[in-house]
Every structure is written in structure tokens, then in C-alpha cells.
C-alpha positions in Angstrom: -1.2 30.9 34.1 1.4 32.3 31.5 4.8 31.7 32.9 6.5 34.7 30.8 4.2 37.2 32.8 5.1 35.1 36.2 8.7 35.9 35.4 8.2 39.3 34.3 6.4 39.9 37.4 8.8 38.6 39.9 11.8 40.8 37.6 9.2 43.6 38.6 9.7 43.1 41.7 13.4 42.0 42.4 14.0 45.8 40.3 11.8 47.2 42.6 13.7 46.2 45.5 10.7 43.9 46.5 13.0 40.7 46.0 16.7 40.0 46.5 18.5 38.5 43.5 18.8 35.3 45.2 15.1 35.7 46.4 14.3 36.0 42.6 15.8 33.1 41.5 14.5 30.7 44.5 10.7 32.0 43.1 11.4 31.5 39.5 12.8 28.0 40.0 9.9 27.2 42.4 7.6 28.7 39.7 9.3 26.5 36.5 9.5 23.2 38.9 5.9 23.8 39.9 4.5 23.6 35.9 6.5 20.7 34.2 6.3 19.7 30.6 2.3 19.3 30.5 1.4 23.1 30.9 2.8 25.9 30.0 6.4 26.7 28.6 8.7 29.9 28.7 6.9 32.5 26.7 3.6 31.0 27.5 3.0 29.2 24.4 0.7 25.9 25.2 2.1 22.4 25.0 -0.4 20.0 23.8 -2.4 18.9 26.7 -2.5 15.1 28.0 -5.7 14.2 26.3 -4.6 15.5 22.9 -1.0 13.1 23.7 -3.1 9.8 24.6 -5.4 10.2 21.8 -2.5 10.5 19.4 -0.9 7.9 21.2 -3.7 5.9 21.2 -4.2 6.6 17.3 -0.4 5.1 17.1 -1.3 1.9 18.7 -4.6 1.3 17.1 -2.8 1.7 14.0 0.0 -0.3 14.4 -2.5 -3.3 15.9 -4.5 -2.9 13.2 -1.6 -3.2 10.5 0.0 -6.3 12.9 -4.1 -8.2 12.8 -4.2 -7.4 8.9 -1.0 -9.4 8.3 -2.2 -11.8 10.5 -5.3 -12.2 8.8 -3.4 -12.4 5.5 -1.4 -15.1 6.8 -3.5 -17.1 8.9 -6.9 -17.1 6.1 -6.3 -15.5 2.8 -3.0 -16.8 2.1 -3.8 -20.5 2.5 -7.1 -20.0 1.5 -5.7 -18.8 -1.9 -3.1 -21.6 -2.1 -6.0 -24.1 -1.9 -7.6 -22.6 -4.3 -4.7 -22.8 -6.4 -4.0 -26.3 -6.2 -7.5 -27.1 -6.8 -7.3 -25.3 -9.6 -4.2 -27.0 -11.0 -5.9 -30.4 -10.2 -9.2 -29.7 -12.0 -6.9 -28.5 -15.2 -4.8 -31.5 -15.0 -7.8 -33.9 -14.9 -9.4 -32.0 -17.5 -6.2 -32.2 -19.8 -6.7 -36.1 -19.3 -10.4 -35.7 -19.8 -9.5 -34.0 -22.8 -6.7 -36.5 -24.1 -8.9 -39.1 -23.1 -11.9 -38.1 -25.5 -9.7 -37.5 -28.4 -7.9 -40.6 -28.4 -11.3 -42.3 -28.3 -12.6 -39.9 -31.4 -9.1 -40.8 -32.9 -10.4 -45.1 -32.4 -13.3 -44.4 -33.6 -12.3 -42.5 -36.8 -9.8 -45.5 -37.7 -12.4 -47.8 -36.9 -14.7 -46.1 -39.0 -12.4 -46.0 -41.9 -11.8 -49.5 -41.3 -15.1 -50.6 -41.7 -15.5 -48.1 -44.5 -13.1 -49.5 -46.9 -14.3 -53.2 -45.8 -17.5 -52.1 -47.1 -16.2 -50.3 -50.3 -14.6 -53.6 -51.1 -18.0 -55.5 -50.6 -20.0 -53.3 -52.4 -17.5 -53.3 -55.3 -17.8 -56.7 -55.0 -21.8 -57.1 -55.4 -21.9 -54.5 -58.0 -19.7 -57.1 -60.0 -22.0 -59.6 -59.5 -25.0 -57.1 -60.1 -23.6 -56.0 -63.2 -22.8 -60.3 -64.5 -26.1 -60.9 -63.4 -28.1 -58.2 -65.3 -25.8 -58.5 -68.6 -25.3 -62.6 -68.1 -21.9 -62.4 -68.5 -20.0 -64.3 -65.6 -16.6 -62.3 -66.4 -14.9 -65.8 -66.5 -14.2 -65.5 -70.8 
């Protein structure tokens, strides 16, 4: 039903004597009342029917809930999951900074040690190669 040819059909008729101007106007109002915004429009050009509205509409909705449960999601899991993550993070570098500290101030014992125990044995090998050397020549070193 295109409600352009209605109208020109009922102006047909009112100048054909058919209708009275007031007849005329009670049909076309009765005519425009009777369609309402989900069929057709003035010169007959289509609205978008109801089922192309909800599905676009639904589109909307589905869209918007999706964004709403994706923030959700990001706040609720991911987020703290990440946080923990962090902070285990941070705690496995600090104990590994102490790990670390700790070995190298034992390597840094053990070197002084080691030189310690070094020179004590420079001085007793100087020592016995003194006594070596008086033994094998027969000098005390006492002249």
C-alpha cells in the first residue's frame, strides 16, 4: 500500500466531485492514522520494518553488554591476576638480589681468607727454604 497513490486517489476523487473537501480530508487523516510510523510514509518510500529495528537494537545491546562484561572481566581476573604476578615478581628479584649479595660476600670471605692463608704460607715456605738452603751449604746464618 503506497500512501502517495492513496492520496492521489482520494484528490481524484474529491476533483471529480466524488468527495467533498471535508469528506477528503476525514479519508486522508483516517488513511495517515491508520499506517503509523512502521509502514509506509508520504511519498511511499519504506521505513525500516520492525525486524530490521530489533535486530539493530539488539546489535546495540549485545554490544554494549559485551563491552560492560569485557571490563568486568578485566577488572574482576586480569587485572589482579597481573598485579600478583607483579608482586611475585618483585619478590623473586628481591630475594634474588640477596641471593646474589649473599654469594658474593661469601666469595669476598673466602678470597680474604684465601689470601690470608696464602701469605701465612709464603712466610713458612720462606722460612724452610732458609733452613733448606743452611742445611745443604752448613751455614747456620748466625756469623
Amino acid at each position: 500500500m503506497n500512501v502517495g497513490s492513496e492520496i492521489e486517489k482520494l484528490n481524484q476523487l474529491r476533483k471529480d466531485g466524488a468527495l467533498s473537501d471535508g469528506e477528503f480530508a476525514i479519508a486522508k487523516s483516517k488513511l495517515l492514522g491508520s499506517l503509523g510510523t512502521d509502514n509506509t510514509v508520504g511519498s511511499g518510500v519504506h521505513l525500516m520494518g520492525k525486524a530490521a529495528y530489533k535486530f539493530v537494537n539488539f546489535k546495540i545491546v549485545v554490544t554494549v553488554i559485551g563491552g560492560i562484561l569485557a571490563v568486568v572481566f578485566f577488572f574482576t581476573f586480569f587485572l589482579p591476576q597481573w598485579q600478583k604476578m607483579d608482586r611475585e615478581f618483585d619478590d623473586a628479584r628481591t630475594r634474588q638480589k640477596q641471593f646474589s649479595d649473599q654469594v658474593n660476600k661469601e666469595m669476598e670471605d673466602r678470597q680474604n681468607d684465601f689470601n690470608k692463608r696464602r701469605l701465612e704460607f709464603d712466610k713458612e715456605f720462606d722460612k724452610s727454604k732458609w733452613v733448606f738452603r743452611s742445611i745443604v751449604t752448613g751455614h747456620s746464618g748466625l756469623s
